[in-house]
C-alpha positions in Angstrom: -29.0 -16.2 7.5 -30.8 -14.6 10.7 -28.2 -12.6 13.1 -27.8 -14.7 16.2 -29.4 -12.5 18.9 -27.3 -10.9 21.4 -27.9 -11.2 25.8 -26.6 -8.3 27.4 -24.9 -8.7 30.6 -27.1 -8.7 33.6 -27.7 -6.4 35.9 -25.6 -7.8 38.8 -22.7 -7.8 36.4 -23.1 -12.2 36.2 -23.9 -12.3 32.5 -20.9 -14.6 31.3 -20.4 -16.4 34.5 -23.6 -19.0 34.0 -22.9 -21.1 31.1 -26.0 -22.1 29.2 -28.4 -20.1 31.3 -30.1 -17.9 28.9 -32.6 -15.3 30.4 -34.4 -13.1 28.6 -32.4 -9.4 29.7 -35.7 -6.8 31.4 -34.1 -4.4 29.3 -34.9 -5.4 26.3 -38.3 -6.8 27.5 -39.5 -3.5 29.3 -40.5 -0.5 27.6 -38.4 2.6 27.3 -39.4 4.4 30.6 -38.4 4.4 34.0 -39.3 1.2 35.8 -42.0 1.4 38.2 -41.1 1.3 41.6 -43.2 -0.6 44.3 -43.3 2.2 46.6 -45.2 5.2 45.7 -44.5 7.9 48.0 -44.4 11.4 47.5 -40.3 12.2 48.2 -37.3 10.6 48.9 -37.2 11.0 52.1 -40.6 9.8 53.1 -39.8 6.9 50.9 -36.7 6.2 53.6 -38.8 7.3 56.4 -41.5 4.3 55.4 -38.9 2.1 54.8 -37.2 2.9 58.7 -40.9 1.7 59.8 -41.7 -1.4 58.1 -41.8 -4.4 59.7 -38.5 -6.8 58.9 -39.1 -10.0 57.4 -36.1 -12.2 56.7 -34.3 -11.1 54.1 -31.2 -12.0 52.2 -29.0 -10.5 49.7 -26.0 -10.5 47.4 -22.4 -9.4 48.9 -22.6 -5.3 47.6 -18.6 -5.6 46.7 -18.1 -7.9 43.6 -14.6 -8.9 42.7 -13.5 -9.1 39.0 -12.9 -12.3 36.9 -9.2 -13.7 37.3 -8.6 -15.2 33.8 -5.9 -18.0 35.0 -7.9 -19.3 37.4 -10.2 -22.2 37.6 -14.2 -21.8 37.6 -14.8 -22.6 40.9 -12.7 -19.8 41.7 -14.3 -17.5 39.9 -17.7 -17.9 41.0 -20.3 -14.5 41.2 -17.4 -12.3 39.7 -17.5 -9.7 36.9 -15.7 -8.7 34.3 -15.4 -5.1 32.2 -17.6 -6.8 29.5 -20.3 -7.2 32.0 -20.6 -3.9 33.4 -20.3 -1.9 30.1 -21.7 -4.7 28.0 -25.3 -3.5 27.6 -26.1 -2.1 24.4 -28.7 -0.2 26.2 -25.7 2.6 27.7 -26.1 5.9 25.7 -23.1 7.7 27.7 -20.3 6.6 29.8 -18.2 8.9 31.9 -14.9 6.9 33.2 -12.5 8.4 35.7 -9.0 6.8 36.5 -5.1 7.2 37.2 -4.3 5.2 33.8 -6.2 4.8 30.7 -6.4 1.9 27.6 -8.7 4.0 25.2 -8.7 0.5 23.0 -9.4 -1.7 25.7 -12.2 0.4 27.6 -13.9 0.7 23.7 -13.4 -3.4 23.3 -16.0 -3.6 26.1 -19.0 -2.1 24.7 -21.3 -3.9 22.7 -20.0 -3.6 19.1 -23.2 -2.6 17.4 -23.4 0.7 19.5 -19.6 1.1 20.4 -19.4 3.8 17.9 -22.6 5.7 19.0 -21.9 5.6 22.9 -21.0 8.8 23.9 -17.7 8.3 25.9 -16.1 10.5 28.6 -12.7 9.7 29.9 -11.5 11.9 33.0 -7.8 12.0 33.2 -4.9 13.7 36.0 -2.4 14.6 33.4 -2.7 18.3 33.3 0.8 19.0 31.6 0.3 19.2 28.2 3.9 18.0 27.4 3.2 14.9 29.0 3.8 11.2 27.1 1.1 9.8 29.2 -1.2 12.4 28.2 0.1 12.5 24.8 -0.5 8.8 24.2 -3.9 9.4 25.4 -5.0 11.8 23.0 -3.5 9.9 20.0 -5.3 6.9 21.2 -9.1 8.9 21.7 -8.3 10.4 18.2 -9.0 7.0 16.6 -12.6 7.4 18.2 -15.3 10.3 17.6 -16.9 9.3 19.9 -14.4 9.7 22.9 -14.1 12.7 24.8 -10.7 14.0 27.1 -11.0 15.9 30.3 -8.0 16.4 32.0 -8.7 17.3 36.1 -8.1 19.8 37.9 -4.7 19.2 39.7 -4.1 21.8 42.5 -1.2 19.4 44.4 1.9 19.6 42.7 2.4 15.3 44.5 -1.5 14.5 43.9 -3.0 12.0 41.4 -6.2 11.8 39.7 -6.0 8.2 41.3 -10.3 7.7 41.5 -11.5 4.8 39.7 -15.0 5.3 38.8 -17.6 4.9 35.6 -21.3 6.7 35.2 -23.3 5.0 32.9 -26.5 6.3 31.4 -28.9 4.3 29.4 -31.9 4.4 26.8 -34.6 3.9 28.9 -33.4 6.4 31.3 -31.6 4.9 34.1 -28.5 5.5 35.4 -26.1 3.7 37.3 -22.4 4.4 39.2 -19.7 2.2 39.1 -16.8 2.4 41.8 -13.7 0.3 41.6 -10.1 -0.5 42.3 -8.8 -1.1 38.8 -7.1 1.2 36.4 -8.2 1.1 32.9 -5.8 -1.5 31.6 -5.6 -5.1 30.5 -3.2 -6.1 33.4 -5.9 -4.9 36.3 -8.6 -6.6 34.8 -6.8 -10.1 33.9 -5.1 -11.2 36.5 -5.0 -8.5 39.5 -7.6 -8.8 42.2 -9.9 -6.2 42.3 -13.4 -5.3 43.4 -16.2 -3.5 42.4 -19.6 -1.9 43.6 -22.4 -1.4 41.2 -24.9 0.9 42.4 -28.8 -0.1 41.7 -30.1 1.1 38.3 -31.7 4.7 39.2 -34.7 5.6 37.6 -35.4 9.5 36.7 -37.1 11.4 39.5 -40.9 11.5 39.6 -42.9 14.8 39.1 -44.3 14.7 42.6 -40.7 14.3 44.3 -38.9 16.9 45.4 -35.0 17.9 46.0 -34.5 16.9 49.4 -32.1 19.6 51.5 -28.9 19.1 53.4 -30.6 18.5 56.8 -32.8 15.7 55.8 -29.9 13.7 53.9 -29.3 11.3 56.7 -25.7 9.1 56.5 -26.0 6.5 54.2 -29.2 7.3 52.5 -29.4 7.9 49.2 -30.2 11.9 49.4 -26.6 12.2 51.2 -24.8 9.8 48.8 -26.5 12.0 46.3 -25.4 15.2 47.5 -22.0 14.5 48.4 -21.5 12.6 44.7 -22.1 16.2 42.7 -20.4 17.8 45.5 -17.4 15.7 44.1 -18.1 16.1 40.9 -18.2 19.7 41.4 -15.0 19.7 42.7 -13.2 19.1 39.1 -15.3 22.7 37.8 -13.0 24.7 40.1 -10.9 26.5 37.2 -12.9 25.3 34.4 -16.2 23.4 33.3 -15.7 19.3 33.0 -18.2 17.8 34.8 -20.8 20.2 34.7 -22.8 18.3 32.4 -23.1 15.2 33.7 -23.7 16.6 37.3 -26.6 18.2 35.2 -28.3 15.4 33.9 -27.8 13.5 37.6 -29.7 15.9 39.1 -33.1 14.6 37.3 -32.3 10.8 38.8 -33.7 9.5 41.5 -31.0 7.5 44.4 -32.7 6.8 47.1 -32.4 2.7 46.5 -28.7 3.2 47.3 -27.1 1.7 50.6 -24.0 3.3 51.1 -22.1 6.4 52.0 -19.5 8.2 49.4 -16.6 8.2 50.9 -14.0 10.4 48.8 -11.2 12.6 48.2 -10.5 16.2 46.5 -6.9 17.6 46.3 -7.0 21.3 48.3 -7.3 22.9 51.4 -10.1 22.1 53.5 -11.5 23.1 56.6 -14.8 21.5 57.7 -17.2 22.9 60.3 -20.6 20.8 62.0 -23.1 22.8 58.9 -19.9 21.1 56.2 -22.4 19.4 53.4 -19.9 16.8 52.3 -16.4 16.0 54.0 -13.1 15.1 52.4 -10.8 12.2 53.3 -10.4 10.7 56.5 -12.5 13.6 58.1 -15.2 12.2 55.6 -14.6 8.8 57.1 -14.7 9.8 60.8 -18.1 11.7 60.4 -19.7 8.6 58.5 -18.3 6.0 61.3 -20.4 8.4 63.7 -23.8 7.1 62.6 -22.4 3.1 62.6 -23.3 0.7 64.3 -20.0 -1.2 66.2 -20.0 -3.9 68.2 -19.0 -3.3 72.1 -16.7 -6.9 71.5 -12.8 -6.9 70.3 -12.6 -6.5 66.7 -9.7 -6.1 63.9 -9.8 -3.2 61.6 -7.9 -5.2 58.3 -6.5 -1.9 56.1 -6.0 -4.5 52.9 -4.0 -1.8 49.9 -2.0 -2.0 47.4 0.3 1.1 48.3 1.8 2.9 51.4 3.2 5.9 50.9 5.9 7.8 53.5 3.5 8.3 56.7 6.7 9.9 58.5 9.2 8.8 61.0 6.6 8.5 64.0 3.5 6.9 64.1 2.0 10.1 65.3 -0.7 10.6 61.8 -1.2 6.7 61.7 -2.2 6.3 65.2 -3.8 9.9 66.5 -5.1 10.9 62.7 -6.0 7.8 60.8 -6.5 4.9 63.2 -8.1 7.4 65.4 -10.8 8.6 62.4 -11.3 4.6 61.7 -11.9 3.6 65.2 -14.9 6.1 65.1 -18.6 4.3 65.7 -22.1 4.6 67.2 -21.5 2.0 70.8 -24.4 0.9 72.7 -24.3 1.1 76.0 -22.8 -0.7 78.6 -19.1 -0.5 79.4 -17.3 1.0 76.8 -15.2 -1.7 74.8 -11.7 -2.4 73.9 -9.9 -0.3 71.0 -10.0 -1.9 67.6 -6.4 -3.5 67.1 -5.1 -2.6 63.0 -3.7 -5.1 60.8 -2.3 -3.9 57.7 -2.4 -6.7 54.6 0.1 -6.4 52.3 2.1 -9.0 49.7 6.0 -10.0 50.3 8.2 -10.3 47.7 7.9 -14.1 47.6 4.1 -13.8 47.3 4.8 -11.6 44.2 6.8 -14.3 42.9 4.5 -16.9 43.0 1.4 -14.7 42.0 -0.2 -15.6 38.6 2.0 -12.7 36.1 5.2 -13.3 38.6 7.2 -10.2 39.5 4.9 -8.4 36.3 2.4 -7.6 38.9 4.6 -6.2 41.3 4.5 -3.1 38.9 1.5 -2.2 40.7 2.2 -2.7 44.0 4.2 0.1 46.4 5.9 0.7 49.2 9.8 2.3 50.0 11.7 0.9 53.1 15.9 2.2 52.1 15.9 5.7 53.4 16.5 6.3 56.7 12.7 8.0 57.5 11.6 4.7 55.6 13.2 2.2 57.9 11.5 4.0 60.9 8.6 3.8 59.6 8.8 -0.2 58.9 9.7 -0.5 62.2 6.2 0.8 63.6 4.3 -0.5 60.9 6.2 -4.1 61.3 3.7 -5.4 64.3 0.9 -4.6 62.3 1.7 -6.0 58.7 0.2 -9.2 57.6 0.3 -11.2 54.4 -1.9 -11.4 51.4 -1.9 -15.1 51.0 -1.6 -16.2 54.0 0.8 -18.9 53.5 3.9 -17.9 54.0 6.6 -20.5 55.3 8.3 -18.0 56.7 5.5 -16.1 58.7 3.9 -16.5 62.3 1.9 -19.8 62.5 -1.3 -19.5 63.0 -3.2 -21.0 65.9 -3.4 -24.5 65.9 -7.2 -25.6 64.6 -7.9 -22.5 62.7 -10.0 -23.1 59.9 -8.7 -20.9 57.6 -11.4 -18.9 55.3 -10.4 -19.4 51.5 -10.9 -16.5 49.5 -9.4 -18.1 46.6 -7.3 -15.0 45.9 -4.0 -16.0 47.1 -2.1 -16.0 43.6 -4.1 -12.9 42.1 -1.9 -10.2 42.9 -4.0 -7.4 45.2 -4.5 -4.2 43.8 -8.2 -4.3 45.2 -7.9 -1.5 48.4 -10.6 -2.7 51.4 -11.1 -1.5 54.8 -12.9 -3.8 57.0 -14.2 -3.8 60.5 -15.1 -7.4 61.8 -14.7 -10.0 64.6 -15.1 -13.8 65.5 -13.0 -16.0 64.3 -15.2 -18.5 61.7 -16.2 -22.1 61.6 -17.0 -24.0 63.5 -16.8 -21.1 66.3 -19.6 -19.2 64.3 -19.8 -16.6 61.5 -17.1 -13.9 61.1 -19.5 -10.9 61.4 -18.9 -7.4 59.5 -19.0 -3.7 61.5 -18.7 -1.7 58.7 -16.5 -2.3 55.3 -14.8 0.0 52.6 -14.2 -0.3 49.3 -12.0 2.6 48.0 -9.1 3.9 45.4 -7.7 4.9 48.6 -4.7 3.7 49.9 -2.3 4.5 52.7 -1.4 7.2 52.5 -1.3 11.3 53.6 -2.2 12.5 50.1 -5.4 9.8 50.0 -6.8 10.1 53.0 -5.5 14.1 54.2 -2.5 15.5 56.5 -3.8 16.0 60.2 -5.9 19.3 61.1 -3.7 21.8 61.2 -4.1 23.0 65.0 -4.8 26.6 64.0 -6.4 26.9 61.3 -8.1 23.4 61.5 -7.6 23.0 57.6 -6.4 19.9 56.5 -4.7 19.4 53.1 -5.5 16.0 50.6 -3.2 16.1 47.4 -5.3 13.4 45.4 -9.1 12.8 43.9 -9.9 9.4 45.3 -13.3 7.9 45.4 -14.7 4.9 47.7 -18.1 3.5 49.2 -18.9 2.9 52.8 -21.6 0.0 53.8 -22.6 -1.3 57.0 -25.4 -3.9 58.2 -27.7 -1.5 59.3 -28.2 0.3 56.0 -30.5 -2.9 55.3 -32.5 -3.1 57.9 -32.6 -2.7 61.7 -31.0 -5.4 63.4 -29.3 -6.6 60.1 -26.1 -8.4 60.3 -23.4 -8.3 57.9 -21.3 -11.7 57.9 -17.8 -12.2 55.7 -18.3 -14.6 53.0 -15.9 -16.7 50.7 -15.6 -18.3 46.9 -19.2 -16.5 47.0 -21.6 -13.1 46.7 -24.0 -15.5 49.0 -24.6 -17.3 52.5 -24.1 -20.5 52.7 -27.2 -22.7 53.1 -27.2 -22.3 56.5 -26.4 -19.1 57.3 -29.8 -18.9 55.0 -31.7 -21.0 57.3 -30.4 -19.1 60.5 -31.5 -15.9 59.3 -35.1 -17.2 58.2 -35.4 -18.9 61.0 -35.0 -15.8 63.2 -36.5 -13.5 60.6 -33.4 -11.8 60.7 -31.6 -9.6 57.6 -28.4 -11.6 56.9 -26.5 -9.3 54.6 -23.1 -11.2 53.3 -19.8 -9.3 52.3 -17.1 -11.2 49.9 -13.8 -10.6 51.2 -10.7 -11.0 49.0 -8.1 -12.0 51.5 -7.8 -15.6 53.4 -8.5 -15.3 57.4 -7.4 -15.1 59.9 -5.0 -13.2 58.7 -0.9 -14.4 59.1 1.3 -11.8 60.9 4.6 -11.2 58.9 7.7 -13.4 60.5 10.7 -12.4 62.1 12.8 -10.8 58.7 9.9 -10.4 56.3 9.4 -7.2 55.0 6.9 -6.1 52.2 7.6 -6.1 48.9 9.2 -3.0 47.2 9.1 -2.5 43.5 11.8 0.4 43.4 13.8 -2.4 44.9 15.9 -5.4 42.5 15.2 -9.1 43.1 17.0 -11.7 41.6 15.8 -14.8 42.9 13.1 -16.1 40.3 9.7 -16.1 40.1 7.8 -19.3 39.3 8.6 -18.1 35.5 11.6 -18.1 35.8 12.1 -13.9 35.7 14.2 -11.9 37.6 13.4 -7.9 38.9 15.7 -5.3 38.1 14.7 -1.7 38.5 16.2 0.6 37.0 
């Protein structure tokens, strides 16, 4: 009996979504060489250069942020997600380096293609650095059931830091690469029923004999020579004491990135203090210099900070507002009067919308926050105009305006530990698209040892406890002119948004949002849920939540 031939998953990560469509995968029908590009220029940065010049034709695209697949919920629902199967899938991957807080050796291996599972040479980047540790011990036994598995434990400088980054490099047999940055940690429960998001970069094709490196002053924000360069700057940062990424940063160095829209927004734990000739930045510095070469609009806008954490910020609002918020609020402004600050909303789930999310109270384990100490009741109090729900539709919060349409995102019951920070305005149908500054999709949440303390005001250092890892993208990255509009349900415009944008040769770029808007202020009373907290009202199953 033949073997029944297998379909790798696609390159956009859609390979089980599309019942009874069968393609013929170009990786197994192209030979084993780069691909040809269809620009032939002589280096990276003439190749963005050409690109800066060419005329602008309409052009439409896919959402760059994919979420994952929720398992308990309906098709429709789960339209133009992924899942882990379709990202490490291929039976074209030769190595796979995979970064994270926590780590299923078994379930990351169940998501290869089992004819090369055993040959793909896998690298799994771990925080716990005593060697005493159950969670590191349970990790070891667990890789020793694979030769083919490989531990790296981080370097861990911040007594209170995490190796919280959530990130995959994948190289393949016919010598492309590609990076994979995410919100899930390497367990069943993130990728069942959790929200979560991903970005896939572009497959990147090795570097042609007539290109050459290109230096720090031509690596523009948000081209592929900076994302580049401040990528092995990261993954430099874990060879401080000892040598663990050293070879991969090796063979990265003979890929080619320039097809990459985005700028690499991340975290190293240490000391840092950044001057104007600084080749890559850390944190919410990192994040401030980036927003200086964006595009935002002169008209009020909402920053959404959407995360599945928030750590002690202090009793005062003093980093929220003058470090973070201030950093965020950062953009290139046309001219004309200068506009109206950004106004923050902070989205985060209640205990009752952990009750009625799909795994009940089980996926509150993922979700954080403190409010019983004194410092932590402060800090509600300032953070309480700003807080917002996940779902949206909350008897108890704020109504919203009377005739708002409200965007479905169709995430309302999937728990969020997806992290997103989003610059937009307009309010939707029928008043019109809800159009996209800038967005962020990061490991990142709120908090000091994410994102960095404020400069110290002598030294100007500023200290980050944890390795993080995100991607910034904006319209402009696609074209001049471009527009970036929220989408819903989809990775697409709807019909006609398409028409709009061809009809005024525009670039319509679309960005899938996991949240319902507008978003729905927390009521009088609410508070956020806390899972050091006990809850014994029941969740739809019928469980109760006792901690400790």
């Amino acid at each position: 009996m033949d073997r029944q031939s297998k379909r790798p998953a696609s390159a956009d990560g859609n390979g089980d979504d599309e019942p009874g469509r069968k393609p013929t995968p170009s990786s197994l029908t192209h030979p084993i060489s780069p691909p040809t590009k269809k620009r032939r220029l002589a280096t990276a940065v003439e190749d963005e250069k050409a690109a800066e010049t060419r005329p602008t034709p309409s052009r439409l695209f896919r959402s760059p942020f994919k979420l994952t697949k929720i398992r308990d919920l309906p098709p429709e629902l789960n339209r133009d997600t992924t899942t882990l199967k379709d990202i490490l899938g291929d039976p074209l991957i030769s190595e796979c380096w995979e970064f994270n807080y926590l780590h299923d050796i078994d379930f990351l291996m169940a998501a290869f293609d089992p004819d090369v599972r055993g040959l793909v040479q896998v690298h799994v980047v771990h925080g716990f650095w005593k060697r005493e540790d159950p969670s590191r011990l349970e990790l070891q036994a667990a890789a020793s059931r694979y030769e083919n598995v490989t531990l790296h434990n981080a370097y861990m400088p911040e007594m209170f830091g995490t190796h919280h980054s959530k990130m995959m490099i994948l190289l393949r047999h016919d010598d492309t690469a590609q990076i994979v940055i995410h919100t899930a940690n390497m367990i069943v429960r993130d990728w069942t029923n959790m929200t979560q998001a991903v970005w896939l970069s572009p497959r990147l094709p090795l570097i042609k004999p007539a290109q050459q490196a290109v230096n720090q002053a031509e690596a523009r924000t948000g081209s592929g020579a900076k994302f580049k360069m401040d990528f092995l700057n990261y993954l430099r940062s874990y060879d401080t004491r000892k040598s663990t990424c050293k070879p991969i940063i090796e063979q990265l160095l003979r890929y080619d990135f320039s097809e990459i829209r985005a700028s690499l927004i991340a975290s190293v734990p240490g000391r840092h203090k950044f001057s104007e000739n600084s080749p890559t930045r850390w944190g919410w510095a990192a994040m401030e210099e980036a927003l200086k070469a964006v595009p935002v609009s002169q008209a009020k806008s909402e920053i959404a900070i959407q995360i599945s954490s928030i750590a002690t910020l202090g009793p005062t609002d003093s980093w929220l507002k003058d470090t973070f918020f201030r950093a965020l609020s950062r953009g290139r402004r046309g001219t004309g009067p200068p506009s109206a600050p950004p106004d923050f909303k902070v989205v985060f789930p209640t205990p009752d919308e952990i009750r009625k999310s799909l795994d009940g109270y089980a996926s509150g384990g993922s979700i954080h926050t403190k409010i019983q100490s004194p410092q932590q009741v402060k800090q509600l109090q300032y953070l309480r105009p700003m807080l917002c729900h996940w779902a949206n539709d909350s008897p108890h919060g704020v109504e919203l305006e009377a005739g708002a349409a409200v965007q479905e995102a169709g995430r309302k019951r999937a728990a969020p530990h997806v992290k997103t920070y989003i610059r937009y305005r307009g309010d939707g149908p029928p008043h019109g698209p809800i159009t996209i500054d800038w967005a962020l999709l990061t490991s990142a949440n709120l908090s000091k040892q994410a994102w960095g303390e404020a400069a110290n005001a002598k030294t100007g250092e500023i200290r980050i406890s944890s390795y993080e890892i995100g991607v910034l993208v904006w319209p402009e990255l696609y074209a001049p002119g471009a527009t970036m509009q929220a989408t819903f349900l989809t990775d697409t415009l709807a019909e006609g948004e398409r028409r709009d944008a061809a009809a005024a040769a525009a670039t319509a770029v679309p960005l899938r949002v996991p949240y319902n808007l507008p978003l729905q202020p927390y009521g009088k009373g609410e508070v956020p849920w806390v899972a050091t907290a006990s809850y014994s009202e029941r969740d739809w199953m019928g469980q109760v939540w006792r901690h400790g």
